[in-house]
C-alpha positions as CSV (number, residue, x, y, z in Angstrom):
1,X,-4.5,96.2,18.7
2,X,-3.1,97.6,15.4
3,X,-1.6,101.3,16.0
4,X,-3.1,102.5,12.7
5,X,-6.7,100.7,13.3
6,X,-7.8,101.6,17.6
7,X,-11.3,101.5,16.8
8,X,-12.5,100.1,13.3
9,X,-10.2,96.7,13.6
10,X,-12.0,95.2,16.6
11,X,-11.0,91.7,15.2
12,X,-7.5,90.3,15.3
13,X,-6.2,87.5,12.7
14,X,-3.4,85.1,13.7
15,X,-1.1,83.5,11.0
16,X,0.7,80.1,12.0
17,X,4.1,78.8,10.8
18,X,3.5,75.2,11.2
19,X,-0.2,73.3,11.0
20,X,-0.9,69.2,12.4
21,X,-3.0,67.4,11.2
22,X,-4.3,64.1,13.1
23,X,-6.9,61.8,11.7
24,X,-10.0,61.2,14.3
25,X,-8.5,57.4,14.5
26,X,-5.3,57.9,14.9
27,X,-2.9,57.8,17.9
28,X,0.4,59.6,18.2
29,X,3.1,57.2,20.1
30,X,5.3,59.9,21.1
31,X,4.5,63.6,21.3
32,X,5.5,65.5,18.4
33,X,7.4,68.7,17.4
34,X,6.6,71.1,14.0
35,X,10.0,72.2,14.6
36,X,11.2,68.5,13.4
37,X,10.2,69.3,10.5
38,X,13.2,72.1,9.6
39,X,16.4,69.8,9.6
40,X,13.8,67.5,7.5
41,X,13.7,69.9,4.7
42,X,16.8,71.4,5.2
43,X,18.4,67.7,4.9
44,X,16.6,68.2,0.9
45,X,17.8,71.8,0.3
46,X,14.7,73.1,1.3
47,X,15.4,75.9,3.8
48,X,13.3,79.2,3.1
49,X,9.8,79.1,4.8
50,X,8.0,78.9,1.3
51,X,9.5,75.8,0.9
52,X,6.4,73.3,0.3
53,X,7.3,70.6,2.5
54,X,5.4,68.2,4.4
55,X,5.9,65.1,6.7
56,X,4.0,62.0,6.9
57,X,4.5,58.8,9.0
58,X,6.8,56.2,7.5
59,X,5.4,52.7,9.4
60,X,2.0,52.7,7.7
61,X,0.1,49.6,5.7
62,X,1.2,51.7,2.2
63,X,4.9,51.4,2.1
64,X,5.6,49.8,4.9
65,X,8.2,52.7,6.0
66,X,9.7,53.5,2.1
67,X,9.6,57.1,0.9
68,X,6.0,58.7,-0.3
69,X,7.2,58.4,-3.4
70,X,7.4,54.8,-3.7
71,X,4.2,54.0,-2.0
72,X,1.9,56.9,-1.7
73,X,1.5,59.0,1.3
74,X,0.3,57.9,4.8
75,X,-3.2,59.5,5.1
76,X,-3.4,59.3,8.6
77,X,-1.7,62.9,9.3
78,X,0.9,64.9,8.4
79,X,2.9,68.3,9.9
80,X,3.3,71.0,7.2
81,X,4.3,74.7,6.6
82,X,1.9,77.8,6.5
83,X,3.2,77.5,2.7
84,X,1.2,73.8,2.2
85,X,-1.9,74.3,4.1
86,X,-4.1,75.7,1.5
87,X,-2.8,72.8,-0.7
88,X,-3.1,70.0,1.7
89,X,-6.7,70.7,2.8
90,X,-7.9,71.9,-0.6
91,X,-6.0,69.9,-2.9
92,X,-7.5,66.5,-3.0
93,X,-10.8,67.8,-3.5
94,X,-10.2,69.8,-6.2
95,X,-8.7,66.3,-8.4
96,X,-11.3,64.2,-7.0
97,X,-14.3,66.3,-8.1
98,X,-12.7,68.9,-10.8
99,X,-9.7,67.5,-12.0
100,X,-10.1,63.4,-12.0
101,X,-10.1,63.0,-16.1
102,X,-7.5,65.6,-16.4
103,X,-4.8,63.9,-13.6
104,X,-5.9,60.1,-15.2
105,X,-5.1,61.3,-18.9
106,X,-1.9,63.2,-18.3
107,X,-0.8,60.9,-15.8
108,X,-2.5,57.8,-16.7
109,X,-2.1,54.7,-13.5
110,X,0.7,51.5,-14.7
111,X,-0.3,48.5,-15.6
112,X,-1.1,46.7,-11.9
113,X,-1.3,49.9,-10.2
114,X,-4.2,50.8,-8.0
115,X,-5.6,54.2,-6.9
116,X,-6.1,53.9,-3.8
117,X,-5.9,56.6,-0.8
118,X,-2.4,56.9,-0.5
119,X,-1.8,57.2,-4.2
120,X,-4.4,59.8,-4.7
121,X,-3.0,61.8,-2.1
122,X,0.9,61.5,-3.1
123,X,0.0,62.2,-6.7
124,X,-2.2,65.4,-5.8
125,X,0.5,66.6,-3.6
126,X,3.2,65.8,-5.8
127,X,1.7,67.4,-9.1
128,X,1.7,71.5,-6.9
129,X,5.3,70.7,-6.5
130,X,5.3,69.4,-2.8
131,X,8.2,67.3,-1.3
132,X,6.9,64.3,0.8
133,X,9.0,63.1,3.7
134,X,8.3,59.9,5.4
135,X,9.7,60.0,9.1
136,X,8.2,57.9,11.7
137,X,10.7,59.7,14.2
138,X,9.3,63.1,13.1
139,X,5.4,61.9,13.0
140,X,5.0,59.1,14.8
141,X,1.2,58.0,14.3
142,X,-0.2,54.9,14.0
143,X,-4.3,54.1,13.1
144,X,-6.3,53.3,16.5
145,X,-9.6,51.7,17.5
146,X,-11.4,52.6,20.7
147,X,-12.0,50.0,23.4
148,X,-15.4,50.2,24.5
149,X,-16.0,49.6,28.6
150,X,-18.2,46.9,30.0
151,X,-22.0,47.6,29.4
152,X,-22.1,46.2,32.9
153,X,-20.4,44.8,36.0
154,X,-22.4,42.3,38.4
155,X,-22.4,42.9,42.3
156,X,-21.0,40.6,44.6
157,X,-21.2,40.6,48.2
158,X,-21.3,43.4,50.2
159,X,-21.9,45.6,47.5
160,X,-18.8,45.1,46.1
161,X,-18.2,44.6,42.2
162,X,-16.8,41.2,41.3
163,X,-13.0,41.8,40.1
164,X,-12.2,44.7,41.8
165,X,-12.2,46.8,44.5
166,X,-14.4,49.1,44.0
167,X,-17.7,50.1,45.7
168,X,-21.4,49.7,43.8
169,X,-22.7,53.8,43.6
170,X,-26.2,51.9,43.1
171,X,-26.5,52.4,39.9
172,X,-27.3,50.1,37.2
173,X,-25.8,52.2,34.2
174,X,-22.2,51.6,32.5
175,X,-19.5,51.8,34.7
176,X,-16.4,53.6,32.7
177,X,-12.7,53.4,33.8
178,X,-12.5,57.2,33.6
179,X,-10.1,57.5,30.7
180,X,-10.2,57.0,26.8
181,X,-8.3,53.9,25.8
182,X,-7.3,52.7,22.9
183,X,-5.6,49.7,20.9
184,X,-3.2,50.1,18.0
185,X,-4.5,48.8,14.4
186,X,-1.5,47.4,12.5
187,X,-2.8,45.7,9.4
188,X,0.6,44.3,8.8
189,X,1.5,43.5,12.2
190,X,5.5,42.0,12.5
191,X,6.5,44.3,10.1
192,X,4.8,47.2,11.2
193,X,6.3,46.2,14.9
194,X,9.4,45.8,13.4
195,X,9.4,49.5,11.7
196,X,7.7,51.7,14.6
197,X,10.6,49.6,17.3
198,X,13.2,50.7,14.8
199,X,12.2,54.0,14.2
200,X,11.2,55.3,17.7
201,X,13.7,52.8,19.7
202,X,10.8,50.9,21.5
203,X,11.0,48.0,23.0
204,X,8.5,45.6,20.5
205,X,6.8,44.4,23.6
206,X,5.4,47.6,24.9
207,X,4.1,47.9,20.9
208,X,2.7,44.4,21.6
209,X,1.0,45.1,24.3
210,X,-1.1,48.0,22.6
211,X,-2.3,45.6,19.8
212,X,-5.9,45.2,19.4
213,X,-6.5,41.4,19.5
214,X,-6.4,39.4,16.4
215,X,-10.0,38.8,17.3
216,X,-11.0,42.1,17.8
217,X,-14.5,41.9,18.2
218,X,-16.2,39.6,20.4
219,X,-20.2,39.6,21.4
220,X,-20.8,39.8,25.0
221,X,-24.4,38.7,26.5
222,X,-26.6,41.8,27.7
223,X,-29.8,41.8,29.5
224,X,-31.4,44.6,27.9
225,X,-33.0,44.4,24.9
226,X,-30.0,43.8,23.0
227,X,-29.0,40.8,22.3
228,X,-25.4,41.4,22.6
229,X,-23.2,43.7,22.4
230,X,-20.1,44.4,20.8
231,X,-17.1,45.4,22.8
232,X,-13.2,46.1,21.4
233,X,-10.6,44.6,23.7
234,X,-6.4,44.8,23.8
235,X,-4.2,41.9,23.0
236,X,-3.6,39.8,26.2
């Protein structure tokens, strides 16, 4: 506690340097480091810690790994400074619900260009003088779907459930592998591969693997008082 407060500052605030921010659907291939973020910015001159920088993934469905600044900002996460947060989390609000006709008359979309998220984002970012960096290396997410487990598992003989080795506990409710999984999105799959491999050194099979099927969804037979039910399931 505070030498000059002992007894009327019971609370204590904390103040970060560096904030993350993941989207609920997104999945980080490699663990990350704010601290990546420094030779980033000091690669553009930007060194002292008011700086306004902030690092977005580079492999996405908007640019397909070119700069923010040629096709909008990946809005599945980002890493910033203390500096950005307030604009970051605030900005995109404030144009979408105070500032639309004023952003769209000053800087007024090109003929064949759409606003979509990315653009909305770069160009709210962009007009309080932040720098966008794309770096897969630096932020290496990529958008996920959840695999649901089977509703259900039949019993073979001695209690045993067919397909693996596991003993029946009786019950007749799910029966979950005990972990969260997940499979990769990629809306534009070779190329994405192809930028993710490059970017992070993987091996494109290992990437492969991770893929959601191409038919994602399939309707299994239940018999509860569903009809079916939809499960996700990884690419074989």
């Amino acid at each position: 506690m505070p030498p000059h407060c002992p007894n009327e500052c019971p609370l204590r605030s904390f103040m970060y340097d560096y904030f993350v921010h993941v989207r609920e659907d997104a999945f980080l291939l490699r663990p990350l480091s704010p601290l990546q973020l420094v030779p980033l910015a000091a690669a553009r001159g930007l060194t002292h810690p008011e700086d306004k920088v902030l690092v977005h993934g580079a492999c996405g469905d908007h640019g397909m790994g070119r700069n923010g600044g040629e096709g909008g900002m990946l809005n599945s996460g980002a890493m910033f400074r203390r500096s950005v947060a307030y604009t970051y989390f605030f900005a995109p609000l404030d144009d979408y619900y105070l500032f639309w006709h004023e952003r769209m008359s000053t800087a007024p979309l090109a003929k064949g260009e759409l606003m979509g998220p990315q653009r909305f984002l770069q160009r709210a970012y962009e007009h309080r003088n932040v720098t966008l960096v794309a770096s897969t290396a630096a932020f290496p997410v990529v958008n996920s779907l959840p695999i649901s487990p089977p509703s259900k598992k039949k019993k073979g003989k001695a209690g045993k459930l067919e397909g693996s080795g596991e003993s029946d506990s009786g019950s007749d409710g799910p029966i979950y592998s005990g972990r969260d999984e997940v499979c990769l999105l990629l809306k534009h799959r070779e190329r994405q591969i192809g930028c993710y491999s490059q970017q992070l050194d993987m091996p494109t099979s290992e990437l492969e693997a991770l893929l959601c099927a191409q038919d994602a969804y399939k309707t299994t037979p239940d018999n509860g008082s569903r009809k079916g039910a939809t499960h996700l399931r990884r690419r074989a």
